[in-house]
N, C-alpha and C positions, 0 to 999 in steps of 0.2 A: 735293801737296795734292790731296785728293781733292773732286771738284764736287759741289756742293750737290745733294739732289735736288726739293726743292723751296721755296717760301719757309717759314721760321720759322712763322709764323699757320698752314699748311695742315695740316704734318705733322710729330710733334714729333721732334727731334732721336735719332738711337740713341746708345747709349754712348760709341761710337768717335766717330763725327760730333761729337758733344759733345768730347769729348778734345782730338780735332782742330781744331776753331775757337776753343776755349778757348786754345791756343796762339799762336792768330793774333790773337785779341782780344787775348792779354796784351803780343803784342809793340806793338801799336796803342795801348795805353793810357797809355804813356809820353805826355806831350805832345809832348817831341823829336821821336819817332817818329812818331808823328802828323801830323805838321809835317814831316818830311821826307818821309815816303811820299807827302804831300799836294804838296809841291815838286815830287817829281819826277815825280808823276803829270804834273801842268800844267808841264813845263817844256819851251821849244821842243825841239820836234824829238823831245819822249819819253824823254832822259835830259838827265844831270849828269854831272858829272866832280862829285869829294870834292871837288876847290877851291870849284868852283860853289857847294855847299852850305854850305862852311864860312859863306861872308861874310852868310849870312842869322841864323844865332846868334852868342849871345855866350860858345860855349863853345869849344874848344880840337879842330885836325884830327885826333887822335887818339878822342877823344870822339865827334866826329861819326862817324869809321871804326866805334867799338864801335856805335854805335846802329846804324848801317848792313851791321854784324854778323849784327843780332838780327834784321834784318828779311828778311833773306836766310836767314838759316836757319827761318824761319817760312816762305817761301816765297811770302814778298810782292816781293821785288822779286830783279832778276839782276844781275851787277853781271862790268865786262870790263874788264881791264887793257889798256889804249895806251900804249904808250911805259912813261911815268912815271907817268902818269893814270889812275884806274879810276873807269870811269865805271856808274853805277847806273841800271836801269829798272825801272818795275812792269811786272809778268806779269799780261797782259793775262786769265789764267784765274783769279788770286786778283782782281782785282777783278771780274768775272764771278762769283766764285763770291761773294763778299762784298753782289753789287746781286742775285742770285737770293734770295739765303739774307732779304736785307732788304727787299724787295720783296713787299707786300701781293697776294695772289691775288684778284683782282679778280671771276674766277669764284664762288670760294669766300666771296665778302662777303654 
């Protein structure tokens, strides 16, 4: 994922740049996803194992895996197997690049 270069309001997005956040918005727009990006941002310690995550919906660990799919291949979160457990975290440069990109230019107001 390539870093914002400046926010949204200052300078408008190029082609690519467009392409490229458009994929990371569409992976974000699921609620699911949402809702778990959001979990594991806030969860002690910076990650989850898939069990962790399952017991907060009401859908099925294979479900929770596929969302947990999409957001990794967007390039929002990294995800490491232990043992049996694979545990997910957000990348701390997609949410950087996500608070630059939303984030009002204060100068430029």
């Amino acid at each position: 994922m390539e870093a914002a270069r400046v926010p949204l309001v200052s300078d408008p997005l190029t082609e690519v740049e467009a392409a490229a956040l458009a994929h990371i918005f569409k992976a974000l727009a699921d609620p699911v996803r949402l809702r778990l990006f959001s979990l594991i941002a806030s969860y002690a310690g910076g990650e989850a194992s898939v069990l962790d995550l399952v017991a907060h919906f009401d859908v099925t660990q294979p479900t929770i895996s596929h969302h947990l799919k999409v957001l990794r291949e967007s390039g929002l979160i990294d995800s490491e197997r232990r043992g049996t457990s694979i545990y997910s975290r957000v990348r701390p440069e997609a949410l950087a690049q996500l608070s630059a990109l939303l984030t009002p230019n204060e100068a430029g107001s």
